[in-house]
C-alpha positions as CSV (number, residue, x, y, z in Angstrom):
1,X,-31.8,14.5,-23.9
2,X,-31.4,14.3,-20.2
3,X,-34.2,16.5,-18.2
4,X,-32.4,18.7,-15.3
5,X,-32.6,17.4,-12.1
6,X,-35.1,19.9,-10.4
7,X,-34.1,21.2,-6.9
8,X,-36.8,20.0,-4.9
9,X,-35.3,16.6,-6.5
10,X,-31.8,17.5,-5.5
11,X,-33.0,17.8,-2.0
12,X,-34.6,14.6,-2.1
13,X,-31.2,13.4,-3.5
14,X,-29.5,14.1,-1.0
15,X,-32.1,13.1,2.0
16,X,-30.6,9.8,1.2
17,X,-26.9,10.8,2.0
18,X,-29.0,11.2,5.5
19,X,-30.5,7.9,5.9
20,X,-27.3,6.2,5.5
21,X,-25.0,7.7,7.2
22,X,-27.2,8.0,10.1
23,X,-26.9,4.1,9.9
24,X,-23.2,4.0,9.3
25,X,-22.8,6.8,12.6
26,X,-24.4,4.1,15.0
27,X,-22.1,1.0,13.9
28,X,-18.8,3.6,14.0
29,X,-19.6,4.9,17.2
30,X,-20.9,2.1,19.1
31,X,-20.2,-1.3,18.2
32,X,-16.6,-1.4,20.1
33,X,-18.6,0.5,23.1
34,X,-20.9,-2.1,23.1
35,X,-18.9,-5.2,22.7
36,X,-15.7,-4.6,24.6
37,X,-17.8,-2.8,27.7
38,X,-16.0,-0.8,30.8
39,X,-17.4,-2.0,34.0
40,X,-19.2,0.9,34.4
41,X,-21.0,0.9,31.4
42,X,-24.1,-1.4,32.4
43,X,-23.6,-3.7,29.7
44,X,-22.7,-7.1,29.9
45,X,-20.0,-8.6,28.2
46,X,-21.7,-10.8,25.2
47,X,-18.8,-12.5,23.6
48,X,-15.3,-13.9,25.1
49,X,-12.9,-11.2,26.3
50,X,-9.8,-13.1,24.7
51,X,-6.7,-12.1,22.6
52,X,-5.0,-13.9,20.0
53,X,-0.7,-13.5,20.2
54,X,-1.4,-10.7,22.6
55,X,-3.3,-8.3,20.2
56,X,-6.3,-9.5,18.8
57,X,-9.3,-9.3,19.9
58,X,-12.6,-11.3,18.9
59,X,-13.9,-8.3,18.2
60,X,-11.0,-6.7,16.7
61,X,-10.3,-9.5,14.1
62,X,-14.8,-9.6,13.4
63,X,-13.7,-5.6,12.5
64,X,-11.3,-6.1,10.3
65,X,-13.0,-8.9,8.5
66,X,-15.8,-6.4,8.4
67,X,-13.8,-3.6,6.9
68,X,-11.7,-6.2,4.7
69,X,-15.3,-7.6,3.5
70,X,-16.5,-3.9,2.5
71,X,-14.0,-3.5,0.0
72,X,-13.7,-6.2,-1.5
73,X,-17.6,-6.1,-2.5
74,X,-17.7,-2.3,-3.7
75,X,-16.2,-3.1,-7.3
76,X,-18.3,-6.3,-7.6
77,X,-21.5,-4.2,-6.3
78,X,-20.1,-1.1,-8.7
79,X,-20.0,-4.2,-11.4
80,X,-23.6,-5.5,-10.7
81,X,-24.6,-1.6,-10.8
82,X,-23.3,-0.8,-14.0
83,X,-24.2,-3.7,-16.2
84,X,-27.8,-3.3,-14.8
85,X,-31.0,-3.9,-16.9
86,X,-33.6,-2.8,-14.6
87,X,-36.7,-1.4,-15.2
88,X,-36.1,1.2,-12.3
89,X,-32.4,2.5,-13.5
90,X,-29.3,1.1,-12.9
91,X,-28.9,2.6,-9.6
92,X,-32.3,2.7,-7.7
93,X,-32.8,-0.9,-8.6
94,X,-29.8,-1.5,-5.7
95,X,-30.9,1.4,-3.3
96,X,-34.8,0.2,-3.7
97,X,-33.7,-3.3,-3.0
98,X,-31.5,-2.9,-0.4
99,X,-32.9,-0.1,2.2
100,X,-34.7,-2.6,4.2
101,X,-32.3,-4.7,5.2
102,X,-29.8,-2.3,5.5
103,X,-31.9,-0.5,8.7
104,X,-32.9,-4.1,9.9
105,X,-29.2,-5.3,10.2
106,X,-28.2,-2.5,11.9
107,X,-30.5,-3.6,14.6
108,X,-29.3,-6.7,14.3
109,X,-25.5,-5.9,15.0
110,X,-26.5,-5.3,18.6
111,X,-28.7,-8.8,18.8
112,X,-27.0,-11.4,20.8
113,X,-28.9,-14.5,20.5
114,X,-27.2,-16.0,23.8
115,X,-27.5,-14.4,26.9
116,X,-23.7,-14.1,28.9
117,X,-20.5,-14.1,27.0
118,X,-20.7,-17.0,24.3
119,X,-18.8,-17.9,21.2
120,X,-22.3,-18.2,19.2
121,X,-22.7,-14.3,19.6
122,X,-19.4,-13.8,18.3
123,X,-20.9,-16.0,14.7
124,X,-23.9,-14.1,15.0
125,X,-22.1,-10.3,15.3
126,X,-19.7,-11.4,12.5
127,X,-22.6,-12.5,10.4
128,X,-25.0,-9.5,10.9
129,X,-21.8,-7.1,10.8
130,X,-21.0,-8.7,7.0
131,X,-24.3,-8.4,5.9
132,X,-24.9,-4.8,7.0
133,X,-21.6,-4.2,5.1
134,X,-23.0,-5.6,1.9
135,X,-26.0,-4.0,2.0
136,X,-24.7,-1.1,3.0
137,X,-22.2,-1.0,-0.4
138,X,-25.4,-2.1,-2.3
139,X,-27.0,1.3,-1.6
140,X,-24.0,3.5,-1.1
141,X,-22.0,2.6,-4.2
142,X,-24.8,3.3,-6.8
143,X,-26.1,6.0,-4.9
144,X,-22.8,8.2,-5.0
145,X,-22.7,7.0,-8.7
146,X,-25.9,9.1,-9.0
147,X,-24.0,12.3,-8.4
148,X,-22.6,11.7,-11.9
149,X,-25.5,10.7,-14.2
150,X,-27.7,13.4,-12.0
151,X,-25.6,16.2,-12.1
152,X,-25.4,17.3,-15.9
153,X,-22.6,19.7,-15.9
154,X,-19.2,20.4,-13.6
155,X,-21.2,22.7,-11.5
156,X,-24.5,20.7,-10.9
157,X,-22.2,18.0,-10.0
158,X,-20.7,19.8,-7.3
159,X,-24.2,21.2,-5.6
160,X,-25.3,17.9,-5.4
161,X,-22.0,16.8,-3.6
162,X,-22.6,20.0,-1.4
163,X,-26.2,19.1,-0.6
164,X,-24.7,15.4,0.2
165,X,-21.7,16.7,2.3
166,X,-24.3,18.5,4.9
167,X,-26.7,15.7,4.8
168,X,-23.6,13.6,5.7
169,X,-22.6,15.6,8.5
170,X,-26.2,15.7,9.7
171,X,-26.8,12.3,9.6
172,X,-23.5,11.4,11.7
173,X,-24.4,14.1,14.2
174,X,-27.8,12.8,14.4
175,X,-26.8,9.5,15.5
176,X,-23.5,10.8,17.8
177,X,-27.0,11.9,20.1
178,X,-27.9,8.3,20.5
179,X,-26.9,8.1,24.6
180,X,-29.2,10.5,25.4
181,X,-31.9,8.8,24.0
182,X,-30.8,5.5,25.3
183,X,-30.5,7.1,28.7
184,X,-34.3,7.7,28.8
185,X,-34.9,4.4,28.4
186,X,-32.5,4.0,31.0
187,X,-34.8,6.1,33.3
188,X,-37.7,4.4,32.6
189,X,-36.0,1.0,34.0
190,X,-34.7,-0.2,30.8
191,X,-32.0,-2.4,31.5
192,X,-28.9,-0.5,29.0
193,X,-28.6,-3.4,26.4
194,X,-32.3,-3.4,25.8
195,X,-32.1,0.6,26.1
196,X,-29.9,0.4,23.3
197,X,-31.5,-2.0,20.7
198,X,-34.4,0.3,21.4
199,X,-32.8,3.5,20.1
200,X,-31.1,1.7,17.2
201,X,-34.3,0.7,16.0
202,X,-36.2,3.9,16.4
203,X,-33.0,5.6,14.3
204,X,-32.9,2.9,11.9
205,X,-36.9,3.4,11.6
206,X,-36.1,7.2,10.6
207,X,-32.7,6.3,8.7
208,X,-35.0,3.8,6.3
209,X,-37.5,6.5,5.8
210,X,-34.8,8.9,4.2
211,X,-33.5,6.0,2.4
212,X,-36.5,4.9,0.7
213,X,-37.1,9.3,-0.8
214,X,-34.5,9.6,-3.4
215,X,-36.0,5.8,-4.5
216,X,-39.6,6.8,-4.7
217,X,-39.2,10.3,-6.1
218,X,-36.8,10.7,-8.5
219,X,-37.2,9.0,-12.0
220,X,-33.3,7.8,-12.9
221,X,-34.4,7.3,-16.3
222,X,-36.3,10.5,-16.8
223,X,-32.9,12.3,-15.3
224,X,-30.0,10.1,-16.3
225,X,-29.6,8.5,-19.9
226,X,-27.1,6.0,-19.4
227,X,-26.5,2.5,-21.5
228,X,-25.3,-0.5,-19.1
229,X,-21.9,-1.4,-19.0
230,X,-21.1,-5.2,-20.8
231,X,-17.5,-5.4,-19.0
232,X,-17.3,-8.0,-16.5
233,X,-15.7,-6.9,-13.3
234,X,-12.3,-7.2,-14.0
235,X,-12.4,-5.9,-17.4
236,X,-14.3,-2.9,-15.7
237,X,-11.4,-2.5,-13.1
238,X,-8.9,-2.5,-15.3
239,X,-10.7,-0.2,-17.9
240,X,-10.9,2.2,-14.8
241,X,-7.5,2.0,-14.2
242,X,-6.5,3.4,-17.7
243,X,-8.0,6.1,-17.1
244,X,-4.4,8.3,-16.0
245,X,-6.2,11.2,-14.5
246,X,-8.4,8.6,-12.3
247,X,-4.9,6.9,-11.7
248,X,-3.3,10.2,-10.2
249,X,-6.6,11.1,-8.1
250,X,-7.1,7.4,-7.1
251,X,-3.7,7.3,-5.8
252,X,-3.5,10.3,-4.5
253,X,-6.7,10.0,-2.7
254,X,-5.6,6.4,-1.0
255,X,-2.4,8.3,0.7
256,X,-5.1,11.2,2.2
257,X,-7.0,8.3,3.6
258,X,-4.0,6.7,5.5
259,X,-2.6,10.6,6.7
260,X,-6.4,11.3,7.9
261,X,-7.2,7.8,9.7
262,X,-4.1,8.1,11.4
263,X,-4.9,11.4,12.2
264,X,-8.1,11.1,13.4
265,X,-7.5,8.0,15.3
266,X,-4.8,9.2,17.4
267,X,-7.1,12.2,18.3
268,X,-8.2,10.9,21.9
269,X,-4.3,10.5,22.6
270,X,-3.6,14.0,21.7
271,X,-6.1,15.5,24.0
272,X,-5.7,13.0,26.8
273,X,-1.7,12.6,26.4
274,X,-0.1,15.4,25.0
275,X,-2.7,18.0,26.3
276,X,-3.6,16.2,29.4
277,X,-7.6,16.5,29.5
278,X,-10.3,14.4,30.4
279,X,-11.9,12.2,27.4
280,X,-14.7,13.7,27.7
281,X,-13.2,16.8,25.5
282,X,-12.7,14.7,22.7
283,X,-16.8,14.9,22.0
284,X,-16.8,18.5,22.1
285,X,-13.4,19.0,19.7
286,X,-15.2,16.2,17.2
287,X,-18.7,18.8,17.8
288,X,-16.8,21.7,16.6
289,X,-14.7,20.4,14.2
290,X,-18.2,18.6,12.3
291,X,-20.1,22.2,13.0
292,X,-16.8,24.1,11.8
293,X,-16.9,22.0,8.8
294,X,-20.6,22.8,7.6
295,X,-20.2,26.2,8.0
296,X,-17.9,26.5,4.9
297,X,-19.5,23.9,2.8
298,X,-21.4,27.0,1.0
299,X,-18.5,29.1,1.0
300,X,-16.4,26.5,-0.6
301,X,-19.1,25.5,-3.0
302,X,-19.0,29.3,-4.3
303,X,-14.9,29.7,-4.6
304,X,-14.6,26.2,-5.9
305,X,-16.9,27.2,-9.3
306,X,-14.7,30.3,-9.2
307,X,-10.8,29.1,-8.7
308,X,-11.7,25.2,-9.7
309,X,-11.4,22.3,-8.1
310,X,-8.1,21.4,-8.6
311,X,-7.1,24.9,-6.7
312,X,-9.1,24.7,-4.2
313,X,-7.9,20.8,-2.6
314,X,-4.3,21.7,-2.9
315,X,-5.0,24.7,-0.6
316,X,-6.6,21.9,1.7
317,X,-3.5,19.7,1.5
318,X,-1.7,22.6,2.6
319,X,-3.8,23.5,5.3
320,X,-3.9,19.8,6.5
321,X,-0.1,19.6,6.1
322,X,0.0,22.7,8.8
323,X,-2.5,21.2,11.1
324,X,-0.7,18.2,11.2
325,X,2.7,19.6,12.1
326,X,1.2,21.9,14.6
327,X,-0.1,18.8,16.6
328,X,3.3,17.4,17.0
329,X,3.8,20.9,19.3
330,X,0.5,20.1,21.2
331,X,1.3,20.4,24.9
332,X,4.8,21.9,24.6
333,X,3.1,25.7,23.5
334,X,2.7,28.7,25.8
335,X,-0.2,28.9,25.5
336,X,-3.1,26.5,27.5
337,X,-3.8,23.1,26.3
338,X,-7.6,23.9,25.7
339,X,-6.7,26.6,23.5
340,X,-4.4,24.9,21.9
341,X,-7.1,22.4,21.0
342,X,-8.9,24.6,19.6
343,X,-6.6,26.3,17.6
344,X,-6.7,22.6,16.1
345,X,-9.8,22.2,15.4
346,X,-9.7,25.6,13.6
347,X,-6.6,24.2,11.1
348,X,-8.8,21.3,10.0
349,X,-12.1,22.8,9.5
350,X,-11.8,24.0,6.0
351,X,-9.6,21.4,4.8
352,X,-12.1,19.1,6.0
353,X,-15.0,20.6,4.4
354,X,-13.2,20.7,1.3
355,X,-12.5,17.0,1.5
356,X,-15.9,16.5,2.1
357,X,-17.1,18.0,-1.2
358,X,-14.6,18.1,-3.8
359,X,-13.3,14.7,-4.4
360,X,-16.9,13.3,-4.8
361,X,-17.1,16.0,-7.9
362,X,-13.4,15.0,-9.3
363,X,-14.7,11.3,-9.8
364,X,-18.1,12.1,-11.3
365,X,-16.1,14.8,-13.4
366,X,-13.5,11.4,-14.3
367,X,-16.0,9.4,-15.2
368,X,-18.5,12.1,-17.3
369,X,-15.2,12.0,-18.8
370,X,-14.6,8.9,-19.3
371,X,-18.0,7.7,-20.6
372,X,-18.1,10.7,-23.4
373,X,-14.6,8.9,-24.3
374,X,-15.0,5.6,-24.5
375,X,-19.0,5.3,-24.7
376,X,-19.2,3.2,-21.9
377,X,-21.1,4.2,-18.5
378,X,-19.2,2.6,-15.9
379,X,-19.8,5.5,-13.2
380,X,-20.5,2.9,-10.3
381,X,-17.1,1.2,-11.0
382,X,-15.5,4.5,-10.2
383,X,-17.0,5.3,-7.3
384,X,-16.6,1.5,-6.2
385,X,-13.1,1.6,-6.6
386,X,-12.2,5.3,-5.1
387,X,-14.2,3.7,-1.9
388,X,-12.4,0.3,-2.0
389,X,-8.7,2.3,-2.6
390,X,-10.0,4.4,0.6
391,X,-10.6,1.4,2.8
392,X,-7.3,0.0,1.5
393,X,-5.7,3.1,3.0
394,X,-7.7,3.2,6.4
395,X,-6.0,-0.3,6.8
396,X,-3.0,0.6,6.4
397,X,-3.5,3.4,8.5
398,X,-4.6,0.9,11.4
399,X,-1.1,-0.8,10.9
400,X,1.1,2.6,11.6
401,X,-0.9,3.8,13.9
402,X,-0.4,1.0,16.0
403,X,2.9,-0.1,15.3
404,X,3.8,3.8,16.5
405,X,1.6,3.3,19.5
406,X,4.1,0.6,20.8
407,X,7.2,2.0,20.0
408,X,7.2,2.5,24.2
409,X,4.5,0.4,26.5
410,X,4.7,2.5,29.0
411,X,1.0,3.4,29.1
412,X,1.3,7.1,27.4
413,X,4.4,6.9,24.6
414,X,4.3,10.8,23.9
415,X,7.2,9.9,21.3
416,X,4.9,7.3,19.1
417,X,2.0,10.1,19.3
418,X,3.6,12.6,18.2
419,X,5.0,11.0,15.0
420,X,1.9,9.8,14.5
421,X,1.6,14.1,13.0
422,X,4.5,14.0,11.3
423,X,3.8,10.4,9.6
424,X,0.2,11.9,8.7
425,X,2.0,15.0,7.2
426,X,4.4,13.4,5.0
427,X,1.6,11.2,3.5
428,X,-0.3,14.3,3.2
429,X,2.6,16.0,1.6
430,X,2.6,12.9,-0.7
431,X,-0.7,12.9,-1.6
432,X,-0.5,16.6,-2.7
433,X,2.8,15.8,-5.3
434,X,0.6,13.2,-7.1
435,X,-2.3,15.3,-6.8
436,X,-0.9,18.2,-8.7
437,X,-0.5,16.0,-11.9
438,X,-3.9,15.9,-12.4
439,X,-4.9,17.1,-15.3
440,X,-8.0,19.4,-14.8
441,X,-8.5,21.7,-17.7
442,X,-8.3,18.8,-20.2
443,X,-11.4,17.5,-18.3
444,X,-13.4,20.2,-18.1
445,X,-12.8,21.8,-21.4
446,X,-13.5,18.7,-23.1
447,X,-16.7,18.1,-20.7
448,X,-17.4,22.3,-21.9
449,X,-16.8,20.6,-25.7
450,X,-19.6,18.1,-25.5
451,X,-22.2,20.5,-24.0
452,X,-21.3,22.6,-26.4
453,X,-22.0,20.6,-28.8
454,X,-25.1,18.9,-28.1
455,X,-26.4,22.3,-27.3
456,X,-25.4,23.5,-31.1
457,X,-27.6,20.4,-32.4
């Protein structure tokens, strides 16, 4: 019989969600900054400035190998994870081993081992990049798979994703205050490049620390009594793939990635095109919208237990759907533009904070489900192969997006940005169809069943 996860271990839990996305917020927000530099940045250009039939970059084609690299590994890592034997769990044995290099490589990203603009520091930044992605899957996939083997019921599952959303949030906004640190530096005759590595390192010090708690205090096998998996990995994917309710989710959870990467990409052109303000906005919007967020993470914990899941993230694919077509207006209201930009802000708040939380508890709900089924643990897989379906779908996000973005090169194309809404909508409104065929009750109730049941013996 599992032992409940105590809360002062919950917190510890999700001190992790911290660490890592502390590291992930430094490689989002910096690495183009850094490596394709504006002349008044102070940094020196470190690899060649080229293109490739007119559009891609050295640093944009090291990106998407990056991003291509990341998914392909979570179902192998999600694999690995499963069919563990180790003497520390199935999922701390990843975390424990890969914390360390995680924070080192993060560093490392912003290394260049030749001074100047050289094609060796364009091998180095795609080898340090790769590696911080596959150590960064090798602690991220099993750790989310903790959320199911840790969280007993339907309800315990969803505070630990709530703890884990605000950690999140924290984390990323933790990191987003890297210039000003870097800026000291600065001050204290720091040349910027140098400035930089500095901070990185000093963040990735404190990111590692929050790593390394949920490894050294909580006891996996003490809290989670799970048997590893004996699929290989494509027997695992495809076992994953029977499961019809993950099929609907899965699916329906790829098309929400492509509506909110397009979405959140084209941001910057809807303040500084269709609303004509400085770029310097854009910080405070993303600010507001990340602090909006948090503040309904507890509310939305409360009414999700109360109306249910399912409820709840159909009222956010509504409320997404209305914030979406309400940007294709932006500009053209009578009202002013700042307001207007915050009245955006305010549409996507909840719906984001619902995203947030909820889908992490439908997949440990899924596959709770699915192991009590088929008596077979495969929780890793699950969350490997939501996270590689969600990277599939911020790919194909990157091809709309800019296929829109040159339907006139005229150096604004209002007409390609304001699609840009209404192609996020109707993916959105996509996403919600396939969404409302899955089948919640039968999940639950049968989940209900089982404690039921163990409880009667």
């Amino acid at each position: 019989m599992r032992q409940k996860l105590p809360f002062k271990l919950q917190i510890a839990y999700a001190l992790g969600q911290f660490g890592w996305s502390l590291l992930a917020g430094i490689i989002s927000s910096f690495l183009i900054f850094y490596y394709i530099p504006s002349k008044d940045s102070g940094i020196l250009s470190s690899i060649p400035q080229i293109t490739f039939f007119g559009i891609f970059s050295i640093i944009g084609l090291i990106t998407m190998l990056g991003r291509f690299f990341d998914a392909i590994t979570d179902p192998l890592i999600a694999t690995l994870s499963d069919r563990s034997t180790s003497k520390y769990g199935r999922r701390i044995s990843f975390m424990r081993f890969s914390a360390i290099p995680f924070a080192i490589l993060t560093i490392l990203v912003f290394v260049n081992p030749v001074k100047g603009e050289s094609i060796l520091n364009a091998f180095f930044l795609a080898f340090t990049l790769l590696s911080f992605y596959l150590f960064f899957t090798m602690y991220v996939t099993p750790y989310l798979a903790l959320i199911s083997e840790l969280g007993h019921t339907p309800e315990e599952r969803l505070n630990l994703s709530t703890y884990i959303s605000a950690t999140w949030f924290l984390g990323f906004a933790i990191s987003s205050q890297a210039p000003v640190l870097w800026n000291i530096f600065v001050d204290m005759g720091y040349d910027k490049p140098l400035a930089m590595r500095i901070t990185f390192a000093i963040l990735s010090l404190i990111a590692l620390i929050f790593l390394l708690i949920p490894v050294f205090t909580i006891d996996e096998k003490k809290y989670s009594v799970s048997s590893p998996s004996e699929l290989k990995m494509m027997d695992s994917i495809k076992a994953t793939f029977k499961n019809k309710d993950f099929r609907i989710f899965v699916f329906s959870d790829l098309v929400y990635w492509v509506a909110i990467t397009v979405f959140q990409s084209a941001l910057l052109f809807y303040i500084t095109v269709l609303l004509n303000m400085k770029e310097e906005f854009f910080g405070l919007l993303f600010v507001l919208l990340g602090v909006g967020s948090f503040l309904f993470y507890i509310p939305i914990n409360i009414i999700a237990k109360k109306i249910g899941k399912k409820k709840i993230m159909i009222i956010a694919f509504l409320m997404f759907i209305i914030a979406y077509v309400y940007g294709f207006f932006l500009g053209n209201l009578p009202i002013p533009n700042n307001i207007q930009a915050f009245i955006l802000v305010a549409l996507a708040a909840i719906p984001m904070a619902v995203f947030g939380i909820i889908p992490n508890v439908i997949v440990a709900d899924i596959a709770e489900y699915d192991s009590k089924k088929t008596g077979i643990s495969r929780e890793a897989m699950f969350f490997g192969t939501r996270t590689f379906m969600s990277k599939i779908g911020q790919m194909i996000s990157m091809i709309i997006l800019s296929s829109l973005l040159l339907i006139e090169k005229n150096g604004s194309n209002a007409i390609g940005i304001r699609l840009t809404t209404l192609v996020a909508a109707l993916f959105c409104l996509v996403g919600l169809i396939l969404f409302m065929m899955y089948d919640e009750k039968k999940i639950l109730n049968f989940l209900l069943e089982n404690e039921s049941d163990k409880k009667a013996i």
